[in-house]
C-alpha positions in Angstrom: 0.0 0.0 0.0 1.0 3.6 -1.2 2.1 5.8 2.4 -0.5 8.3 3.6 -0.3 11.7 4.4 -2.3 12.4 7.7 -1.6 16.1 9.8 -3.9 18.0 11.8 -4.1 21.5 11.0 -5.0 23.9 14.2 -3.8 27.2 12.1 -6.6 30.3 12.4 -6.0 31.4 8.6 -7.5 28.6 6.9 -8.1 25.0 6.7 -8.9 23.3 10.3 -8.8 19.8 10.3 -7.5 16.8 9.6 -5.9 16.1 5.7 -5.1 12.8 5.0 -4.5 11.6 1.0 -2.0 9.2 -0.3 1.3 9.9 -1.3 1.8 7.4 -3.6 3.0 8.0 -7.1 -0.4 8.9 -9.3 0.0 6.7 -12.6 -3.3 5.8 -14.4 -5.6 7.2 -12.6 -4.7 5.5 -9.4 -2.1 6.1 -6.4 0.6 3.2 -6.2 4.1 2.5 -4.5 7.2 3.2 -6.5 7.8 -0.6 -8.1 11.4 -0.8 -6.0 9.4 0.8 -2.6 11.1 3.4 -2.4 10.0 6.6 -0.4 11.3 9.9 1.1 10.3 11.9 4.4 8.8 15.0 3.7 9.9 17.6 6.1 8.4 20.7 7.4 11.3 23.5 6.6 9.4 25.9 8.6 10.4 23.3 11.9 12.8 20.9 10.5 10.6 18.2 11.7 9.5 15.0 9.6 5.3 15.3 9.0 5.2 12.5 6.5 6.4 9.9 3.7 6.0 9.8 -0.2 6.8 7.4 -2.6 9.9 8.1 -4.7 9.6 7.5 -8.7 12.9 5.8 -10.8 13.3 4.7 -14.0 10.8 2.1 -14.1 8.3 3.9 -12.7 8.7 6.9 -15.2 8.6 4.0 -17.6 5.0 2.8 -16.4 3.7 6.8 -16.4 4.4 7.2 -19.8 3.1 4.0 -21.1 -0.2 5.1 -19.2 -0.3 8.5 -21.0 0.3 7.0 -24.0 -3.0 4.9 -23.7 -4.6 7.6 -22.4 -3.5 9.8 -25.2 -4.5 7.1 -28.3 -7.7 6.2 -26.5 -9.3 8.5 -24.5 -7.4 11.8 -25.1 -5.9 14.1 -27.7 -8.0 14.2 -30.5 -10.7 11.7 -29.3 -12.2 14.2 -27.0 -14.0 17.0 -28.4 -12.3 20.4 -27.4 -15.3 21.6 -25.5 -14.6 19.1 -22.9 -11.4 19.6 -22.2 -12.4 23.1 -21.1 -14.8 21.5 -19.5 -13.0 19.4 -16.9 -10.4 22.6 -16.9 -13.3 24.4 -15.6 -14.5 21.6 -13.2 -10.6 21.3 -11.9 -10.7 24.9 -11.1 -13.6 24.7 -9.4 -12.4 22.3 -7.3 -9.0 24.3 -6.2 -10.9 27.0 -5.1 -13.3 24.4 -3.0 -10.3 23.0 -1.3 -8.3 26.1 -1.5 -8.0 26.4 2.4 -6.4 22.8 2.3 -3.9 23.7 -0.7 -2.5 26.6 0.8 -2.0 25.0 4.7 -0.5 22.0 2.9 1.5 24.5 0.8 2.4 26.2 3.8 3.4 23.8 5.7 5.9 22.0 2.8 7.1 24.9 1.6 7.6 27.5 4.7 6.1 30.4 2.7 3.7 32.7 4.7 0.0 31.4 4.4 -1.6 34.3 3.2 0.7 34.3 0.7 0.3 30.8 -0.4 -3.9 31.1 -0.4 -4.0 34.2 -2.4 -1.2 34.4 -4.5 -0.1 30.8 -5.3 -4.1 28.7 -5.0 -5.6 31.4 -6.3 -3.3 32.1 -9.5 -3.5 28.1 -10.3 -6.7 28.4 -10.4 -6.9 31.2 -12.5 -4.5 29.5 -14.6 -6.9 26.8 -14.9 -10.1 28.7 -16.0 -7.2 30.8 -18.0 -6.3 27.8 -20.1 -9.9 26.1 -20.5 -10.9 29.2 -22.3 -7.9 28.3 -25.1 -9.4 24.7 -25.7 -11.8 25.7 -27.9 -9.8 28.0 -29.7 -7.1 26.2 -31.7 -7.8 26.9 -35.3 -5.5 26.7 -38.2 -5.7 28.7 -41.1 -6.1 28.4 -45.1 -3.4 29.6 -47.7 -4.6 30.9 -51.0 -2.4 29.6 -53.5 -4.1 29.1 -56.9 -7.4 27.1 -58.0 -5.8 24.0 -58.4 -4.9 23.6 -54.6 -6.4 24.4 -51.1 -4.0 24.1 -48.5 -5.1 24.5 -45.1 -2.9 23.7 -41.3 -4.5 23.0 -38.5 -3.2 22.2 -34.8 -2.3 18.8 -33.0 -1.6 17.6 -30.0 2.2 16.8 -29.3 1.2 13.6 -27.5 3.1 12.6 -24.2 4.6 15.4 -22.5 6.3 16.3 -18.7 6.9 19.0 -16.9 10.1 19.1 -14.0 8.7 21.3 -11.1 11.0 23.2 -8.7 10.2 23.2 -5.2 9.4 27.1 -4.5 5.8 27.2 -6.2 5.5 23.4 -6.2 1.2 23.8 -6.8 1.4 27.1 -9.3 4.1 25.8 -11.4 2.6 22.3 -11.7 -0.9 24.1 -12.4 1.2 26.3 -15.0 2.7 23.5 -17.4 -0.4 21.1 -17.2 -3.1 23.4 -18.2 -1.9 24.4 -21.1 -0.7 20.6 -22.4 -4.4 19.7 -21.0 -6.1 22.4 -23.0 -4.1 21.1 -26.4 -4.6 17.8 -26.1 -1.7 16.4 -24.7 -1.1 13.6 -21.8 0.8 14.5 -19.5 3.6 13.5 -16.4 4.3 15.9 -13.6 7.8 15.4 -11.8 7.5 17.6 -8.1 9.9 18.0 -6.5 11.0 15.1 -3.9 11.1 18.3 -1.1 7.9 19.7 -1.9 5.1 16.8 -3.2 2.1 17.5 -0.8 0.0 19.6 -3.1 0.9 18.2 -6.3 0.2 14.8 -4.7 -3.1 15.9 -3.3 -4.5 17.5 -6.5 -4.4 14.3 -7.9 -7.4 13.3 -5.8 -9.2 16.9 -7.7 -8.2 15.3 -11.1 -9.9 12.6 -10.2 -12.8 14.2 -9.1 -12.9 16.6 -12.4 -13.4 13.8 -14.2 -10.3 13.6 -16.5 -9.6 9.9 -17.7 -6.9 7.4 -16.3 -3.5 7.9 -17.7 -4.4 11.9 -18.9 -2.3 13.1 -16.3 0.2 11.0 -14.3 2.6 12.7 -11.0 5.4 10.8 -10.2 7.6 12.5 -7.7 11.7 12.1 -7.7 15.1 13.3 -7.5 16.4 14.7 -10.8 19.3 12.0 -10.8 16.9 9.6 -10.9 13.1 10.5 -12.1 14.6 13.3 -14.3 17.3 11.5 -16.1 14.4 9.0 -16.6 12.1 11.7 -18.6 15.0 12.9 -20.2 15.6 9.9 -21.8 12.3 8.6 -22.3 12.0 7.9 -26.1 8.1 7.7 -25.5 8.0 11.4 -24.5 7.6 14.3 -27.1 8.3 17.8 -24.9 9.3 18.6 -21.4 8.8 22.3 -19.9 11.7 22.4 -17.1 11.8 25.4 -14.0 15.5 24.8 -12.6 19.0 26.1 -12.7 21.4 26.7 -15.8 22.9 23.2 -15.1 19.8 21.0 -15.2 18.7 22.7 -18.6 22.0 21.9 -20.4 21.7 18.2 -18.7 18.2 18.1 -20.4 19.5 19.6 -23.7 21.9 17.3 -24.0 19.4 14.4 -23.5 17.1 15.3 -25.8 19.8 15.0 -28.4 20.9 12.1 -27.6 17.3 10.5 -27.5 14.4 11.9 -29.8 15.3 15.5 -29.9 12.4 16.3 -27.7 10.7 19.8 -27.6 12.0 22.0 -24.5 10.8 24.7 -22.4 13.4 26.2 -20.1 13.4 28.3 -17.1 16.3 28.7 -15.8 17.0 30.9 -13.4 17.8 34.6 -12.9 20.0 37.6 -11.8 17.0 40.1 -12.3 17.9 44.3 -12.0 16.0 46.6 -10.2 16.9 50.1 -11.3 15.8 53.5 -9.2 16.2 56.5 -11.0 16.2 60.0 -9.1 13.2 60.6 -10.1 11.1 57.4 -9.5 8.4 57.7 -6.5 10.6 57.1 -3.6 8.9 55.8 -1.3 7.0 53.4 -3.3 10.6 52.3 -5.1 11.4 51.8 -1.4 9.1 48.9 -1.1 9.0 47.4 -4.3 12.3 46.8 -4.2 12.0 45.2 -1.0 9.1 42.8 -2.1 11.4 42.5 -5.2 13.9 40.4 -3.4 12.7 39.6 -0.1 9.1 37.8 -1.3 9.3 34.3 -0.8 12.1 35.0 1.4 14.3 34.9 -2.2 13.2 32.4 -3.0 12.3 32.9 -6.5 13.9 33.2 -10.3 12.9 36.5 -10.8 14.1 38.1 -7.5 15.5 41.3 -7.9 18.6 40.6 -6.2 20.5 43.8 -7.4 19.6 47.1 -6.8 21.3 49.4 -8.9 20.5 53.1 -7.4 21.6 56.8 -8.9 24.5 58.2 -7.4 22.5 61.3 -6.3 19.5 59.3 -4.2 21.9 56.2 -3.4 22.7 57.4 0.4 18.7 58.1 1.1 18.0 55.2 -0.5 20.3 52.9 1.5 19.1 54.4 4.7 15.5 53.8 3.8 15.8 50.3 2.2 17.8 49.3 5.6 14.8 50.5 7.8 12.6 49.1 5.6 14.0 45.4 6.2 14.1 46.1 9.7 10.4 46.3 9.4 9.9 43.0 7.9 8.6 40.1 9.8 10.2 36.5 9.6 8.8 33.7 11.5 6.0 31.0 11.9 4.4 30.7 8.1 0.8 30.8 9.6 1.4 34.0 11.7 -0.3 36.2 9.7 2.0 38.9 10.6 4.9 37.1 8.8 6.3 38.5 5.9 9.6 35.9 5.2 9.0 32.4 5.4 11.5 29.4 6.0 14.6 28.5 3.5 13.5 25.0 2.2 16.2 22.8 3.6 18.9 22.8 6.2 21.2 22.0 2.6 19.6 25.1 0.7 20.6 27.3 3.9 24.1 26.3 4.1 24.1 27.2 0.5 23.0 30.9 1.3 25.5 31.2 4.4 28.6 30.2 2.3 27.1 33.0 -0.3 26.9 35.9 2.0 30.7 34.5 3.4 32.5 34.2 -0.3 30.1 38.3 -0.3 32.0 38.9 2.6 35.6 37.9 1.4 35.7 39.2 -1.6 35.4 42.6 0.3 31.5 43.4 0.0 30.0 45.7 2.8 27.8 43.6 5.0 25.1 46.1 6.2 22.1 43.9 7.4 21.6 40.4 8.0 23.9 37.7 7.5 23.4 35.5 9.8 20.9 32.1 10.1 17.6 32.7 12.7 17.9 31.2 15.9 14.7 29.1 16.3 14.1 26.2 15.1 13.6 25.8 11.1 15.8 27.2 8.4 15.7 30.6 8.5 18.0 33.2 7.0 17.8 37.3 8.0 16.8 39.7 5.1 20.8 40.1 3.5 22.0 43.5 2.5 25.1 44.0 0.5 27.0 47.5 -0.3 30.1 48.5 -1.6 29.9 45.5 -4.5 31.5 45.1 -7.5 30.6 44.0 -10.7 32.6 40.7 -11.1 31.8 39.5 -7.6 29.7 36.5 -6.8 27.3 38.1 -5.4 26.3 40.2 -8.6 26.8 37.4 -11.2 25.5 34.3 -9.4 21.8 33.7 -8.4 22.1 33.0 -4.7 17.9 32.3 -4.0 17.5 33.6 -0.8 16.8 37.1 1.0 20.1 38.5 0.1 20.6 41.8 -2.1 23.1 43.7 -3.3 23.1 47.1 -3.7 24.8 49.4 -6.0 25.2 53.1 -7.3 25.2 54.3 -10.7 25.6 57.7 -12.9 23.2 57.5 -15.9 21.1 55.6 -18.3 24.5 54.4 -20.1 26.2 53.3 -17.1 23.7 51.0 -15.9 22.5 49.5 -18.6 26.3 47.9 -19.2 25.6 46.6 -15.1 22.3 45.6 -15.7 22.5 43.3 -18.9 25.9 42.3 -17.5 25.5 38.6 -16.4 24.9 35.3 -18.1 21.0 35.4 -17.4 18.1 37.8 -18.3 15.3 36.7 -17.1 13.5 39.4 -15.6 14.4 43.4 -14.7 12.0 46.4 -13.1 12.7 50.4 -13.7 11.7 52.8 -11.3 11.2 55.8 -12.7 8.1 58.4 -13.5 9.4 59.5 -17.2 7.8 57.8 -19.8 10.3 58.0 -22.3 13.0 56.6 -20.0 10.9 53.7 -19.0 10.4 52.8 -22.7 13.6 53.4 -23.0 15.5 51.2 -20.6 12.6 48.2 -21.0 14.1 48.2 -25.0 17.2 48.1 -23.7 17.0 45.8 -20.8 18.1 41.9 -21.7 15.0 40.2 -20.3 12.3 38.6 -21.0 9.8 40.8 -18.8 10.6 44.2 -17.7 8.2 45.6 -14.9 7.7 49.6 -14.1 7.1 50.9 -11.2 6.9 46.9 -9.7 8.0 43.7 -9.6 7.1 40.3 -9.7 3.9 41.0 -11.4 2.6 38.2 -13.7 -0.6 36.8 -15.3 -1.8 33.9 -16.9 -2.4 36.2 -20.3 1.2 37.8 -20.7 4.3 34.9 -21.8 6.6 34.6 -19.6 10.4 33.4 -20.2 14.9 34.6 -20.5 17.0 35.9 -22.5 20.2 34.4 -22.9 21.1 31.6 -20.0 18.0 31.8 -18.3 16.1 29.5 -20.7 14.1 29.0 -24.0 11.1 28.9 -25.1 8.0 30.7 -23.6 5.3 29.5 -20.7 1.5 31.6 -20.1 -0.3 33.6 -22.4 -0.9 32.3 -26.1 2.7 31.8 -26.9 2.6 28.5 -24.5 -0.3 27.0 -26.5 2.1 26.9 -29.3 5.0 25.2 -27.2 2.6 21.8 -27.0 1.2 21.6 -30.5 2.3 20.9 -33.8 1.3 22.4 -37.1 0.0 20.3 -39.8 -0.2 21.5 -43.0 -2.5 19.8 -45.9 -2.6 19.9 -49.4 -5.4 19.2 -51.8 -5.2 18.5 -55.4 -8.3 19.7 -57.1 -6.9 19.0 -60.7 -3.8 19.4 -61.5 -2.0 16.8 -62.9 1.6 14.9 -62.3 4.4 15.5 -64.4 5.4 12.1 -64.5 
């Protein structure tokens, strides 16, 4: 028998009661035991304590997902089902998230260490949204006719790829799931779900809404695993067509060279960031205060886009320094489901070490520590809100994506200047521009190298806008229309109406 998640929530945001689900692998419709029995404690980061078990996917068990979806996808799936019920069961699915969405977010809460609030209205929420987002698309695939001459009509229209996977990092383990199956479900597609092995509880337990929804057995399979195991497995899986990946620089050239070496699979790639934040003298101080703050301290840092350098002009960088370091002072880090806290837990013991020896190469290679630094002392893996001064452009701390509430700060002259800072590292994933001329904004966002610029704000995203890097921070694009095309292939069709061959 598959293990079984069972906790007691007490918390007086949300969900009060007892969840229990199994946290077997979900192939076919059904929750099973990894075929070799393996499993892996799922730990609270927020108190470091052990709440449950999961069972752990390898090779043969990525094996048996796919030759599920593949069923799924030639009998019950794809092309069988009429595109009007797809968006049907999207519709019924994201129904059922915001039924249970007091559950999601505890159990989201409690695997990942991010503040509650947070985790009900921004991550269960947006998945949703997602949901409802994508169901409206299912209906809409249409190809397109080509006027050529009277002997011909040539039309294309839009196909499923067939069996697809998504790899999902452990940060926004329910929105990033939600964000690579809706639109594979909307086009047709069958799909496997790799969580995270730290992060499975709400992947695991949407299963049980799948279900529910209706979708058939084999449409969409979750196998949770390490990415030695599970995602070398996908990688190499001859039986699977695309994989949309959220990780780090390393695991997207792993999975590029895979898919050469097997069927030269269709990739999405997120990989990471070293995102900007620039405050011109003439942005709304105050507010560039705090955005620049929730820039890099939501998710306690935890996050690809984080701004994690602030580059400041020269004549505002003083006031600016003194007001961000009050600012942080202000912040709140502690128990997930206080609804006072602002920073949440690190997600492991090993991904705060990480952090620490960060902030000490920072500190060595002659940065000015100004705030922070140092782990919490409670119990969990927490890490103070990091500020860095005095930094230079070819230290660590500026060209490597550290994913954790530290920040380094710097000064610059004018538009010139910073833009050879700001486009100055291997990724380009995201940037923001404070300012409150128009014609700069437009100015710098042209200039920027990334593949969303925000004004006045960061971290804003919806399901309607693409989202993806420039340079080493992926390819490809995921939300808004440009994903549809990422898990379909265009067919076109030719028609003789007369003409004859010339042999």
């Amino acid at each position: 028998m598959p293990p079984v998640f069972n906790y007691q929530f007490e918390n007086q945001l949300g969900f009060r009661g007892q969840s229990t689900f199994s946290t077997g692998l979900f192939i076919d419709g059904k929750f099973v035991d990894a075929i070799d029995g393996q499993t892996i404690e799922v730990v609270n980061p927020a108190k470091g304590d052990v709440i449950g078990t999961a069972s752990l996917a390898n090779e043969k068990d990525i094996d048996a997902a796919v030759n599920a979806a593949t069923r799924a996808f030639q009998t019950s799936w794809g092309l069988k089902v009429p595109a009007s019920e797809r968006a049907r069961l999207l519709l019924k699915l994201a129904d059922l998230i915001d039924r249970d969405a007091d559950e999601l977010a505890s159990l989201e809460t409690l695997n990942v260490g991010k503040p509650y609030l947070y985790a009900r209205y921004g991550d269960v929420a947006a998945s949703a949204m997602m949901a409802r987002y994508y169901a409206g698309w299912a209906d809409k695939l249409t190809g397109k006719t080509v006027e050529v001459d009277e002997s011909k009509l040539i039309y294309t229209r839009q196909e499923p790829l067939g069996v697809v996977a998504g790899i999902i990092p452990w940060n926004f383990p329910l929105f990033l799931l939600v964000l690579k199956l809706t639109p594979a479900l909307a086009t047709g597609n069958t799909v496997i779900l790799k969580p995270s092995e730290l992060t499975p509880l709400t992947s695991i337990r949407l299963c049980s809404l799948i279900n529910e929804a209706g979708f058939p057995p084999g449409v969409v399979n979750v196998v949770a695993g390490t990415g030695q195991s599970a995602g070398v497995a996908i990688a190499n899986h001859m039986g699977i067509q695309k994989i949309a990946l959220t990780g780090g620089p390393l695991a997207g050239r792993s999975l590029l060279k895979a898919a050469g070496n097997s069927n030269l699979k269709r990739l999405t790639l997120e990989l990471g960031g070293k995102s900007p934040a620039i405050i011109f003298d003439d942005a709304d101080f105050d507010d560039a205060v705090r955005w620049a703050s929730f820039g890099i301290f939501f998710n306690a840092g935890q996050m690809c886009m984080a701004g994690s350098r602030i580059y400041v002009q020269e004549t505002i960088y003083d006031k600016f320094i003194e007001a961000f370091l009050a600012h942080s002072k202000t912040l709140r880090t502690g128990d997930p489901f206080d609804p006072a806290t602002q920073l949440g837990a690190q997600i492991s013991s090993v991904h705060t070490e990480r952090i620490m020896r960060h902030i000490k190469v920072a500190v060595e290679e002659g940065a000015t520590l100004v705030a922070g630094g140092s782990r919490i002392d409670r119990e969990g893996y927490f890490v103070e809100p990091t500020v860095f001064t005095n930094v230079k452009h070819d230290m660590k701390i500026i060209q490597e994506e550290i994913f954790g509430p530290v920040v380094a700060i710097a000064k610059f002259k004018d538009e010139e200047e910073v833009l050879k800072m700001a486009n100055g590292t291997m990724y380009g994933l995201a940037a923001s521009v404070f300012t409150n001329n128009v014609t700069r904004a437009i100015k710098i966002s042209g200039a920027l190298e990334a593949g969303t610029v925000w004004v006045n704000c960061h971290h804003n995203i919806t399901p309607q806008v693409s989202y993806g890097g420039y340079k080493q921070s992926g390819m490809g694009r995921e939300l808004g229309d440009e994903a549809i095309g990422q898990y379909t292939n265009t067919k076109a069709v030719h028609i003789n109406l007369g003409s004859k061959s010339i042999f």
